[in-house]
N, CA, C and O atoms as a CHARMM CRD file, in Angstrom:
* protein
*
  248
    1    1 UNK  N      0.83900  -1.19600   0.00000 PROA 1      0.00000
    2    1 UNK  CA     0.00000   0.00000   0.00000 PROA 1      0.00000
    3    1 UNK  C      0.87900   1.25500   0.00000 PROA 1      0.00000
    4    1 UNK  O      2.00000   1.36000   0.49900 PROA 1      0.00000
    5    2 UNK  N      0.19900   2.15000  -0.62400 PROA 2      0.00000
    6    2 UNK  CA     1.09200   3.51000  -0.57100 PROA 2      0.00000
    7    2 UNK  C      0.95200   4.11500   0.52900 PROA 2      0.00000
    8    2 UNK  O      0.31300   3.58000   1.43500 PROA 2      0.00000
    9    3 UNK  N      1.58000   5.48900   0.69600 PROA 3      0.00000
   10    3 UNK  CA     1.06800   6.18000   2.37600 PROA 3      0.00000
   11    3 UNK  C     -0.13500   7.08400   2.02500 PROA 3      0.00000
   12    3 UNK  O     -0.84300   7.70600   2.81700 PROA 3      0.00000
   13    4 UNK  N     -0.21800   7.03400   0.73200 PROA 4      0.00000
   14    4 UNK  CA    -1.57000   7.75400   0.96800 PROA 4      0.00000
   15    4 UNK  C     -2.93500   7.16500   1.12600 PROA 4      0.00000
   16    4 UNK  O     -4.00700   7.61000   1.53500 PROA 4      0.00000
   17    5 UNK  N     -2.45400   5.79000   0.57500 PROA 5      0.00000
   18    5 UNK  CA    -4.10400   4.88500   0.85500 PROA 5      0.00000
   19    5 UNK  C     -3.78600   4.42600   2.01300 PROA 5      0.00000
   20    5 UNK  O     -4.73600   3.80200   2.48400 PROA 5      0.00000
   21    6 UNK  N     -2.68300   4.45100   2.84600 PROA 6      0.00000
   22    6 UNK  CA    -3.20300   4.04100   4.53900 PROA 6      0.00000
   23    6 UNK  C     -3.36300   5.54100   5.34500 PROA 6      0.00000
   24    6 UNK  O     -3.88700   5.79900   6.42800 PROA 6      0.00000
   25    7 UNK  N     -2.77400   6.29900   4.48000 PROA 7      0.00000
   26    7 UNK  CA    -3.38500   7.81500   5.77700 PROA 7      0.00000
   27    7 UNK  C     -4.61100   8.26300   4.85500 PROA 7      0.00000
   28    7 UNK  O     -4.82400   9.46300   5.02500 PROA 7      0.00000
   29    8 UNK  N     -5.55400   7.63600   3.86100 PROA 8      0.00000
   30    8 UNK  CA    -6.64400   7.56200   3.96800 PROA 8      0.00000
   31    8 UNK  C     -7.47700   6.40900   4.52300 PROA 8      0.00000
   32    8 UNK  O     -8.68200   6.18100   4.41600 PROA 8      0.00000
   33    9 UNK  N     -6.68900   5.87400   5.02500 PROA 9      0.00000
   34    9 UNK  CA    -7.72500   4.42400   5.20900 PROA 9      0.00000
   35    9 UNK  C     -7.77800   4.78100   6.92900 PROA 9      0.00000
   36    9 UNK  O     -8.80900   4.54100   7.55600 PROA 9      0.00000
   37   10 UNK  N     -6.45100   5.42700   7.66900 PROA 10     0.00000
   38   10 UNK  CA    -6.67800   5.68300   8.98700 PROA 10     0.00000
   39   10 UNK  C     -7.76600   6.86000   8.99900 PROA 10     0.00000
   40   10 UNK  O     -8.43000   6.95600  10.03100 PROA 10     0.00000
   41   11 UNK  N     -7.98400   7.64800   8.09500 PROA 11     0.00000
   42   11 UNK  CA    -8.68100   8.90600   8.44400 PROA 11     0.00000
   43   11 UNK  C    -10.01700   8.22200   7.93400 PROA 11     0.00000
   44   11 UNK  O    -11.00500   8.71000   8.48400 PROA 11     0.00000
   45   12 UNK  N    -10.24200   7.42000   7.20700 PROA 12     0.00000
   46   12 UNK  CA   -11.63400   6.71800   7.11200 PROA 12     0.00000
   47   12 UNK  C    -11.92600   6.03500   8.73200 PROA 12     0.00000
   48   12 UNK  O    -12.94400   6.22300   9.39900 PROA 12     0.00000
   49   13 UNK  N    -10.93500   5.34800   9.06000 PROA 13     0.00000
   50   13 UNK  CA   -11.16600   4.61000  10.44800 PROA 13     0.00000
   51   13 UNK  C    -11.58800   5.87300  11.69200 PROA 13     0.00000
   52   13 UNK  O    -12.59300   5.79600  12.39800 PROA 13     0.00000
   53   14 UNK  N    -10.45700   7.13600  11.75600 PROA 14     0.00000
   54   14 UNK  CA   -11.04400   7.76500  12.81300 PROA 14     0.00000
   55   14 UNK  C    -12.53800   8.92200  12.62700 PROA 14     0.00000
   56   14 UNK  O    -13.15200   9.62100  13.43300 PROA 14     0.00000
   57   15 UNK  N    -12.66300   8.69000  11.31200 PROA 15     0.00000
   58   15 UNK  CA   -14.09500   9.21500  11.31200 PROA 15     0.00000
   59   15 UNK  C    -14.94600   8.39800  11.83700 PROA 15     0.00000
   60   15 UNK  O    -15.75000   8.95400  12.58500 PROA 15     0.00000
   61   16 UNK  N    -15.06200   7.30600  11.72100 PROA 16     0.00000
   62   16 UNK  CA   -16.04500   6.13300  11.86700 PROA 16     0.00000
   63   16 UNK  C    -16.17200   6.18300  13.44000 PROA 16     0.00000
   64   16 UNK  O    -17.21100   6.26000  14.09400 PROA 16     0.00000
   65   17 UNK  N    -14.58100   6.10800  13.99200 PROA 17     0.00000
   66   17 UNK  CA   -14.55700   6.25100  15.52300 PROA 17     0.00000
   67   17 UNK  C    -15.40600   7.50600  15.59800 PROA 17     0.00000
   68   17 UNK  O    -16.58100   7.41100  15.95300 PROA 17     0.00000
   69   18 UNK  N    -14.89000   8.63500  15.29400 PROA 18     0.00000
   70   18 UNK  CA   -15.33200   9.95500  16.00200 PROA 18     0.00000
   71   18 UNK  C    -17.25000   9.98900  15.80700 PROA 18     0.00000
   72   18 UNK  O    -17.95400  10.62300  16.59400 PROA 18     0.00000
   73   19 UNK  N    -17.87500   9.11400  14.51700 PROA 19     0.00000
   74   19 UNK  CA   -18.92900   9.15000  14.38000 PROA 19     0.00000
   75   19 UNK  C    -19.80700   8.13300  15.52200 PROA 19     0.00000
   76   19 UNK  O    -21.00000   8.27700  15.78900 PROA 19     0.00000
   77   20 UNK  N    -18.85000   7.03500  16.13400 PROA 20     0.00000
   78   20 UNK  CA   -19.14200   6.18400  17.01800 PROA 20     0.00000
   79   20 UNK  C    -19.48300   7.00000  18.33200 PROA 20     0.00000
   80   20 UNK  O    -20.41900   6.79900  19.10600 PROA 20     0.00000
   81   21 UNK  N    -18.75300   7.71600  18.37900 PROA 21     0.00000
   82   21 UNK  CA   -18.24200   8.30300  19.83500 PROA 21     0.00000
   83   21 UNK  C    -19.19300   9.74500  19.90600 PROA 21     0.00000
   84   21 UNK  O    -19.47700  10.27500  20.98100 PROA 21     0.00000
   85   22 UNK  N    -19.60100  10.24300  18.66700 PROA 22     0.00000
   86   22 UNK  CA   -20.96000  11.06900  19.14000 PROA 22     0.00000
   87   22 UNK  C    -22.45900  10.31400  19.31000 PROA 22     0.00000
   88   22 UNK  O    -23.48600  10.70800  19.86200 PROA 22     0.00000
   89   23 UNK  N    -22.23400   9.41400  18.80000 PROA 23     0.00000
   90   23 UNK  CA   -23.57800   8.09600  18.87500 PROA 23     0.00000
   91   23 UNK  C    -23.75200   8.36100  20.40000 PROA 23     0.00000
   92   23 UNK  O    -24.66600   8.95900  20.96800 PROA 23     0.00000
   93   24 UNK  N    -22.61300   7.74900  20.93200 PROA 24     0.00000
   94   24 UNK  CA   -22.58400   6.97300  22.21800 PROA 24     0.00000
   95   24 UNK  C    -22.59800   8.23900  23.28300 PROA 24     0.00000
   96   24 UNK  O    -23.07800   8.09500  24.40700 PROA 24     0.00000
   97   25 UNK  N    -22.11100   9.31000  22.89900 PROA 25     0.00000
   98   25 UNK  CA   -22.64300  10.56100  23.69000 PROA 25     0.00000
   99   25 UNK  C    -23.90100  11.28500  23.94700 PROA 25     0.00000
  100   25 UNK  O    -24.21400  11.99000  24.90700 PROA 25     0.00000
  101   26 UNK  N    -24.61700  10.93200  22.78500 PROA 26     0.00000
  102   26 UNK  CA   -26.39000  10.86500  22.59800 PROA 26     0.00000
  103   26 UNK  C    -26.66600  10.22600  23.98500 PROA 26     0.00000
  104   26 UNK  O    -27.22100  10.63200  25.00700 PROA 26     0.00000
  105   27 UNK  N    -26.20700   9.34600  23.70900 PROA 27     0.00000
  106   27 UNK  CA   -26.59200   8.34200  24.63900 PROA 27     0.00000
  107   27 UNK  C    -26.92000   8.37000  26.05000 PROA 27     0.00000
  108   27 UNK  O    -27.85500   8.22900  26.83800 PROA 27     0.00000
  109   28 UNK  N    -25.58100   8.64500  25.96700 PROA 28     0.00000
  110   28 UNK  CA   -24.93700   8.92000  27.56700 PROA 28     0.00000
  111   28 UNK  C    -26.10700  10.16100  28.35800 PROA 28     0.00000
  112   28 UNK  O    -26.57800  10.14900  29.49500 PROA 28     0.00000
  113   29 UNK  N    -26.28400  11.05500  27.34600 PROA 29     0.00000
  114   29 UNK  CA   -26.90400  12.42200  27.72900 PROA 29     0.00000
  115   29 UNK  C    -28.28800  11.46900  28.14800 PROA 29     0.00000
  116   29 UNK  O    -28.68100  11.53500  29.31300 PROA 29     0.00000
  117   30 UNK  N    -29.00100  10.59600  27.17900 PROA 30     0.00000
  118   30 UNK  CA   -29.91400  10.24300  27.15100 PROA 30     0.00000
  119   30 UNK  C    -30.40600   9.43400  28.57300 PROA 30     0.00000
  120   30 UNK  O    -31.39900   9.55200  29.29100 PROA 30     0.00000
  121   31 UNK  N    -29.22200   8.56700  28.61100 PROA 31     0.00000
  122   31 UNK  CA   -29.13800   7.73400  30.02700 PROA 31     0.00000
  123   31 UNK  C    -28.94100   8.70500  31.29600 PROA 31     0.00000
  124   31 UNK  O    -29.31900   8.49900  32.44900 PROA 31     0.00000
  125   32 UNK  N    -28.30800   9.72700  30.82400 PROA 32     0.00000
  126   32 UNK  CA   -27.79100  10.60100  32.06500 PROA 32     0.00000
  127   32 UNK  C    -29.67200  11.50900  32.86600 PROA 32     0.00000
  128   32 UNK  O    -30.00600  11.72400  34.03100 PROA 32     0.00000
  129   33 UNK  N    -30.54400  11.82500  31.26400 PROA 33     0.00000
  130   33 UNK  CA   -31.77100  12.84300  31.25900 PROA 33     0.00000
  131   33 UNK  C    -32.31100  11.83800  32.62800 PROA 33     0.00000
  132   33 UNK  O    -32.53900  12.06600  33.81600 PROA 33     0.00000
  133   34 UNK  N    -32.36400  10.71600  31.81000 PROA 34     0.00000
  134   34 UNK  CA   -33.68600   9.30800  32.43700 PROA 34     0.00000
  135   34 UNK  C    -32.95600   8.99700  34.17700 PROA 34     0.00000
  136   34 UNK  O    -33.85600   8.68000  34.95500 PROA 34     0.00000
  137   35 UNK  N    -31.92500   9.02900  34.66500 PROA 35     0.00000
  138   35 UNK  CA   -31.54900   9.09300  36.01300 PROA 35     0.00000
  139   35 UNK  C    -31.72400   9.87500  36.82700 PROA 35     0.00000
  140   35 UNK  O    -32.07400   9.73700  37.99900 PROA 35     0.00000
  141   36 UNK  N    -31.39400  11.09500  36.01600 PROA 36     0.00000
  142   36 UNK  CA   -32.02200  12.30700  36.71400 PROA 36     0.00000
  143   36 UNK  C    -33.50200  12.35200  37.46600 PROA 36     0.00000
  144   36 UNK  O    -33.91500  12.58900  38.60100 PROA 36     0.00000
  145   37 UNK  N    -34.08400  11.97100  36.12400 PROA 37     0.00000
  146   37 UNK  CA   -35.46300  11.86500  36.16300 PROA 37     0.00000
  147   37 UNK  C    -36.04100  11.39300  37.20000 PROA 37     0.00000
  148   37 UNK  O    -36.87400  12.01400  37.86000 PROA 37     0.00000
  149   38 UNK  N    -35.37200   9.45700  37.58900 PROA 38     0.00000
  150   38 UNK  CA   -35.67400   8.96200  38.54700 PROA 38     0.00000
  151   38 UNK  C    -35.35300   9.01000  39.91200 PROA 38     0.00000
  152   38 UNK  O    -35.84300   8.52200  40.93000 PROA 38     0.00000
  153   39 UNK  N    -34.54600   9.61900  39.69600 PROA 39     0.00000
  154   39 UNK  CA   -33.93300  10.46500  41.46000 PROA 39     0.00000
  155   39 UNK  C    -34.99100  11.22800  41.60900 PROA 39     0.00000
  156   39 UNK  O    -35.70700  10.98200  42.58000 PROA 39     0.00000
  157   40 UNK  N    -35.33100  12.23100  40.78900 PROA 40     0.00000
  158   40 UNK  CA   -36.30600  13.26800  40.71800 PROA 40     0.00000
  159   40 UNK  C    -37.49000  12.88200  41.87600 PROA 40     0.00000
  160   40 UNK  O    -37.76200  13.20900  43.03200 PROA 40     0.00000
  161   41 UNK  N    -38.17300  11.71000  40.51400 PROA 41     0.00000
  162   41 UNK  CA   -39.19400  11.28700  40.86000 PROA 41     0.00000
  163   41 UNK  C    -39.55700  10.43000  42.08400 PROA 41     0.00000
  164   41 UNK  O    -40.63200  10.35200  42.67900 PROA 41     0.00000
  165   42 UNK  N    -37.88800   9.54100  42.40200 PROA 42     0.00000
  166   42 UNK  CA   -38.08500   8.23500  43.86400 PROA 42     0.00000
  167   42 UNK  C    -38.00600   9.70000  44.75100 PROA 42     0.00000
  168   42 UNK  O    -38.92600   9.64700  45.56700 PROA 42     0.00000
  169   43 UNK  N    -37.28000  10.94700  44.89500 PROA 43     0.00000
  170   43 UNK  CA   -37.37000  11.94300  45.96200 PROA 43     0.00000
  171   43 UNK  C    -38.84600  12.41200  46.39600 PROA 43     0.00000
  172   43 UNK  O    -39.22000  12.43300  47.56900 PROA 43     0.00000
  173   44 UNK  N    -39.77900  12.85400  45.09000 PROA 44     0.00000
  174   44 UNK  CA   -41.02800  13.05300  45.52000 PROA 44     0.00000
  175   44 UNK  C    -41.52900  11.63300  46.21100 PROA 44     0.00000
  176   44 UNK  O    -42.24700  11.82500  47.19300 PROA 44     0.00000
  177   45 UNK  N    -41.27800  10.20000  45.87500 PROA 45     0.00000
  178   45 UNK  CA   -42.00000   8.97100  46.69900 PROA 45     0.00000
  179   45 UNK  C    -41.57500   8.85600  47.60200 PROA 45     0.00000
  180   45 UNK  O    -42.17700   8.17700  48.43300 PROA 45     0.00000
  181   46 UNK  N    -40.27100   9.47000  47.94300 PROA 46     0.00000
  182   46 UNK  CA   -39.91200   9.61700  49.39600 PROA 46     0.00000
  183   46 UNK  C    -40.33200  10.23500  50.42100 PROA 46     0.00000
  184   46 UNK  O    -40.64300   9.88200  51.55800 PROA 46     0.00000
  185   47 UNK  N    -40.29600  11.40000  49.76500 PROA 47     0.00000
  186   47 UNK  CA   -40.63100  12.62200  50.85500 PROA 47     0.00000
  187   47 UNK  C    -42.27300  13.50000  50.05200 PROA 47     0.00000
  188   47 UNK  O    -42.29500  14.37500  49.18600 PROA 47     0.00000
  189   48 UNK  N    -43.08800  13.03400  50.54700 PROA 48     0.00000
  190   48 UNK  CA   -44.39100  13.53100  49.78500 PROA 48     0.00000
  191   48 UNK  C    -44.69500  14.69100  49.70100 PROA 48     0.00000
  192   48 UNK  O    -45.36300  15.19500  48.79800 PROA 48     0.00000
  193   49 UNK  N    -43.99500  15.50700  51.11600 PROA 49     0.00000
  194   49 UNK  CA   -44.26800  17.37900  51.19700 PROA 49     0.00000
  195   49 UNK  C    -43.71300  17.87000  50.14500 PROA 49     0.00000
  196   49 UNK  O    -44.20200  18.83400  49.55500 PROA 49     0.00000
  197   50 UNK  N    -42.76200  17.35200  49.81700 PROA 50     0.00000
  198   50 UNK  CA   -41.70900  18.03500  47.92200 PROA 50     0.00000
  199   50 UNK  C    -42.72400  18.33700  47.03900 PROA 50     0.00000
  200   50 UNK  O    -42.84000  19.44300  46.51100 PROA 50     0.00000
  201   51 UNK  N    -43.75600  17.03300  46.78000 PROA 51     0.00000
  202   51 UNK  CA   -44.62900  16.66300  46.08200 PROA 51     0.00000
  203   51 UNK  C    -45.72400  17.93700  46.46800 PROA 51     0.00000
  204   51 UNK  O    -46.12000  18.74800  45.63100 PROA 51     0.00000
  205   52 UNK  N    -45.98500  17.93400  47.41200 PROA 52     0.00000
  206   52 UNK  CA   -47.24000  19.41500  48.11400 PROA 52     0.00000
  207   52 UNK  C    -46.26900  20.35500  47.93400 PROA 52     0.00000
  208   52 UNK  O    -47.04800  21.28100  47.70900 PROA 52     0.00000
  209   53 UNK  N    -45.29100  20.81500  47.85900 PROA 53     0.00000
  210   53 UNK  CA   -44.74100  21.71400  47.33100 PROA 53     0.00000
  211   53 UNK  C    -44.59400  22.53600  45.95000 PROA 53     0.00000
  212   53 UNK  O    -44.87100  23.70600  45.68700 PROA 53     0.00000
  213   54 UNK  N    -44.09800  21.57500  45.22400 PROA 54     0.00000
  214   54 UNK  CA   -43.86300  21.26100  44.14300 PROA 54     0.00000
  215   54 UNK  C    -45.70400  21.65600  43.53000 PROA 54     0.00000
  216   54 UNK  O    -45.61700  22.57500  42.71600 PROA 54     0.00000
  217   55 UNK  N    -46.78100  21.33600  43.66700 PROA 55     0.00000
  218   55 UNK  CA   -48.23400  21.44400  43.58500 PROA 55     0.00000
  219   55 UNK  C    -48.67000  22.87900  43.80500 PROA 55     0.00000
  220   55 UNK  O    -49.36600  23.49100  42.99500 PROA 55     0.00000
  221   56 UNK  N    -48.25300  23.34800  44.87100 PROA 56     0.00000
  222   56 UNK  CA   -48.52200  24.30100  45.63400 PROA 56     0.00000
  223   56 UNK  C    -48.01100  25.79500  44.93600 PROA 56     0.00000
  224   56 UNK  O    -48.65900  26.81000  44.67800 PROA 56     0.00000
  225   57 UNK  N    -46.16500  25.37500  44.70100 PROA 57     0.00000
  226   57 UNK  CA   -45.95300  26.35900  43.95100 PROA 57     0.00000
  227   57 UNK  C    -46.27200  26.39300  42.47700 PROA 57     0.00000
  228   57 UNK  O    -46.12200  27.51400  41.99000 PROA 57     0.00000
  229   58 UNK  N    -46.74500  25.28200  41.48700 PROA 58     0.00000
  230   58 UNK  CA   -47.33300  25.51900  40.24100 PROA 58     0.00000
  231   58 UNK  C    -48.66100  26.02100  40.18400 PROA 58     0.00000
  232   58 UNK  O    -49.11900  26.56300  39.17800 PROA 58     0.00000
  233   59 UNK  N    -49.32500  25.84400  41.30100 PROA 59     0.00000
  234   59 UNK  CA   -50.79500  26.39300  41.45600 PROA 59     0.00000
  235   59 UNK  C    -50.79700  27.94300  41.32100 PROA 59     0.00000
  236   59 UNK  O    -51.61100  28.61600  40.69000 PROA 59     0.00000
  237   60 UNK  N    -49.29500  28.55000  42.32700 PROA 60     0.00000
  238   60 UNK  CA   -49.51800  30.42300  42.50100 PROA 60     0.00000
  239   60 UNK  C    -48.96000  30.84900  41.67600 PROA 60     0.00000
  240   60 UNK  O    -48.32000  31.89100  41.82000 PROA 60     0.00000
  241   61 UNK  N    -49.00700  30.29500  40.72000 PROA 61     0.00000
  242   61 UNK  CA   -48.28600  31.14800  38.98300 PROA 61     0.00000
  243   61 UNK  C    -49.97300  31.31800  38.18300 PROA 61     0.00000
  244   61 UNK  O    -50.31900  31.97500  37.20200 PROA 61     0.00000
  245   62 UNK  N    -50.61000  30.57700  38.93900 PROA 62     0.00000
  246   62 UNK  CA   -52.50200  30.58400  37.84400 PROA 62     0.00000
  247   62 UNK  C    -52.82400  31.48700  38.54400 PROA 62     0.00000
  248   62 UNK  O    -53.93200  32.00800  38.41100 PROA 62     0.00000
């Protein structure tokens, strides 16, 4: 092989990586939204006044 068809064949490979590696950052954000979420949500099943709170202050904005 010449050096230019392997320093195109590596720059084909680290695109593929770099296209892998924003996939998997989607992701991450995605997995990261949905944890959040459930902390969020097991805190209100924990502690129920959050929950009357949380009610209370969306009510005095109407």
């Amino acid at each position: 092989m010449k050096k230019d068809e392997i320093l195109e064949e590596i720059a084909e490979n680290l695109s593929r990586i770099s296209d892998s590696l924003d996939e998997m950052n989607i992701q991450l954000e995605d997995i990261s939204m949905a944890s959040k979420m459930l902390v969020f949500f097991k805190m209100i099943e924990l502690r129920p006044e959050m929950k009357e709170k949380l009610v209370h202050h969306n009510t005095s904005f109407e």
